[in-house]
Each structure stands twice: as C-alpha cells, then as structure tokens.
C-alpha angles and dihedrals in degrees: 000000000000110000119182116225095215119066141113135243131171133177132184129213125191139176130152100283097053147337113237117202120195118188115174130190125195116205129185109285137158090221147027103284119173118193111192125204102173126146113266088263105058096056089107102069089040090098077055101044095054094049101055076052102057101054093046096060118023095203158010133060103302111201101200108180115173125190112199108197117195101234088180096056096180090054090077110107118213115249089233093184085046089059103047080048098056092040092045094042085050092051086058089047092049096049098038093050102028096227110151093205113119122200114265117226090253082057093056094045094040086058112108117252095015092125121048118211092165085117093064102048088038101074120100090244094047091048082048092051094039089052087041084059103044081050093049096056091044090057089051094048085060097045087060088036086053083046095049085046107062079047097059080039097058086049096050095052085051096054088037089065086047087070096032082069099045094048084061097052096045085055090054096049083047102058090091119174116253105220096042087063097044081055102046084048097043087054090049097048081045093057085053118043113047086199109055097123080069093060124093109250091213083061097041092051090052102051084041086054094043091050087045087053087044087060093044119110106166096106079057096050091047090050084046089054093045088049087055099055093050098052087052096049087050092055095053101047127099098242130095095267115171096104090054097045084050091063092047092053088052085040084054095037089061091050098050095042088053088047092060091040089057109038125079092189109110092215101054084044082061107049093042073061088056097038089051092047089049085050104057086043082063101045081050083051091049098049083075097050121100 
C-alpha cells in the first residue's frame, strides 16, 4: 500500500475538567523525527507521547501541537512561591533602576507558570483522555496519508505506462538488421584502410562483430523490463515501500543511461531523453512515499 509521508490529522477531547485539541502534521524525512508543542505540564507524558508516535507513523517529520483549555477555571491553584518571586524580583528592579512603575494585576497574571493545573491532567483518567486524543489524531493523519497515496499511486501507474511505451519503442528502433550493419562497417573501414584486401577477413569479421555487440543494447532493454516489473509489483504490495522503490529507480537509471552511451540512433537518443525526464518525475514522486 502507498502511503504519502506528508498529511494532516487532528482530534479533540473534552470533559468537564478540560478540552484537549491535537492537531499533527507529517512533513518529507529520511527518518522517524517527532516535534513536540505541548503545555509545560504536560512534559511529563511527552516520552509517551513520541512513542505512541512513532509507532504509529515509521517515518517522516511528525508536528504534534496540543492545546489543553480549562475548562474549570476556578480549579487553578496560585503558585504562591512563583508570586513572592515575581514581586520581590520587581522590588530589586525598581531600586536598582530607579523606575517608579508598579505591575499592574493583568502583568502578574499574564506571567508564565503563576497558576498550577498539574492536579487536573495528573490523574490516571485524564492521562488516559490526553494519550486517546494524541491516537486519535494520529489515526486520522494516515487516513489522509492512505488518501494522498492512492493519489501519488494513481500518478505513478500513469507515468509507468509512460515508460512502458518508450521502452517499446526503443525495442523497435533497436531491432537493427545485421548485415546492413556488416556492410555499412565494411564500406567505412574500406574508406579507411587502402589495404584492406591485405587484411585477414577472419580478423576483419571479428572486429566488425565486436564493433556490432558494442552497439547492442538488448541485455540492457531486458534488465530495463525486469526493472519495470518490479517497480510495479512494489507499488502494489502491502509493505512500506518508498526506500525500495528508491534503489529500482537507480537500477533503471544505469540501464537507461548505458543505453544512451551505446546507441548512435537519434530516436532512441531521444527516448533514453524522455525516459530520464519521467524518471526523475517519479523519484520526486517517491520522496513522498512512506
């Protein structure tokens, strides 16, 4: 199955006590990579929280931002400590630098960890809710990855097909005709050498028959084909399959570039051009695929 690496989920939980929202994001990567924006109290769930992750997704760079609303507002307890630290911290200020100003009450409430709401996450049911929520977002982040990739699936047939197409006509422009060659060598080598009814024609037929394998490129057409198959089995298994895909495309890439270096027939120069520029479509494509 074709899964993309990119895609989005999200998921909300809410009791009386709070309202948890999840959103993840998946972005392109070479390996399993998990960011974390959680609230500070939560920190301690976050080894959790990236594991779940990443065994839900193998790889690619996973985004998971959760949001946690009070939804009891009266059930935050002042950080008592936190406070004689801030009032005493702005005394200092005020004598060391001499500004007159004094914190209003919307400064002190505004200042980060005054209130404590550890009590209402910390409980075994909340924890259960808060990691429900972070799987649940997960779930919905493959179904669109599952959606994107019969998209990138339906794409890479179709391109597939493409090279299907070339390859036969590659195969037709190949089927050259033996003896024409021998002769259109022979007359060159004619051309060139005064004395070739000094040469010994054994020899001659050999080097001309070298010169003719030299030119053939149908091993490299049957490799190309096999190549083909394979890519197309690969797409269709159920396995995560975007690193092996990866090495055909390479595999292909070899067998198309020998083909160029070998062949003297502008057409089939031509089409190794087209096949090359479908090629690197699909390893674009593949960067996407799980």
């Amino acid at each position: 199955m074709i899964l993309s690496m990119t895609g989005f989920g999200k998921s909300e939980k809410t009791n009386n006590s709070f309202t948890i929202s999840v959103e993840v994001k998946s972005l392109n990567n070479r390996y399993i990579e998990v960011v974390t924006k959680i609230p500070y109290y939560i920190n301690q769930f976050d080894k959790e929280i990236i594991d779940i992750t990443k065994k839900k997704c193998l790889r690619g760079k996973i985004i998971l931002n959760i949001n946690i609303i009070n939804n009891k507002h009266n059930s935050l307890v002042l950080n008592k400590d936190k406070l004689k630290s801030i009032l005493s911290m702005a005394e200092d200020i005020k004598r060391n630098s001499k500004i007159e100003s004094n914190l209003s009450l919307s400064d002190i409430i505004s200042m980060p960890d005054l209130f404590d709401d550890k009590k209402i996450i910390n409980s075994t049911t909340n924890k259960k809710m808060l990691l429900a929520a972070v799987r649940e977002s997960l779930n919905d982040l493959n179904k669109f990855r599952i959606l994107e990739g019969k998209n990138i699936l339906k794409d890479l047939n179709k391109k597939i097909k493409q090279i299907d197409n070339i390859i036969k006509k590659i195969k037709k422009l190949a089927l050259t005709n033996t003896t024409k060659e021998f002769q259109i060598l022979t007359k060159k080598i004619k051309k060139i050498s005064k004395s070739i009814n000094n040469l010994d024609k054994d020899r001659l037929y050999q080097e001309i028959a070298i010169a003719i394998e030299k030119k053939d490129i149908n091993e490299e057409i049957i490799r190309l084909d096999s190549h083909v198959d394979l890519l197309k089995k690969s797409l269709n298994s159920k396995e995560h399959v975007g690193k092996k895909i990866n090495f055909i495309l390479q595999e292909m890439l070899r067998e198309i570039n020998t083909i160029g270096s070998k062949t003297d027939k502008i057409m089939v120069s031509h089409s190794v051009v087209s096949l090359k520029n479908i090629l690197e479509q699909i390893r674009e494509q593949v960067q996407n695929i799980l």
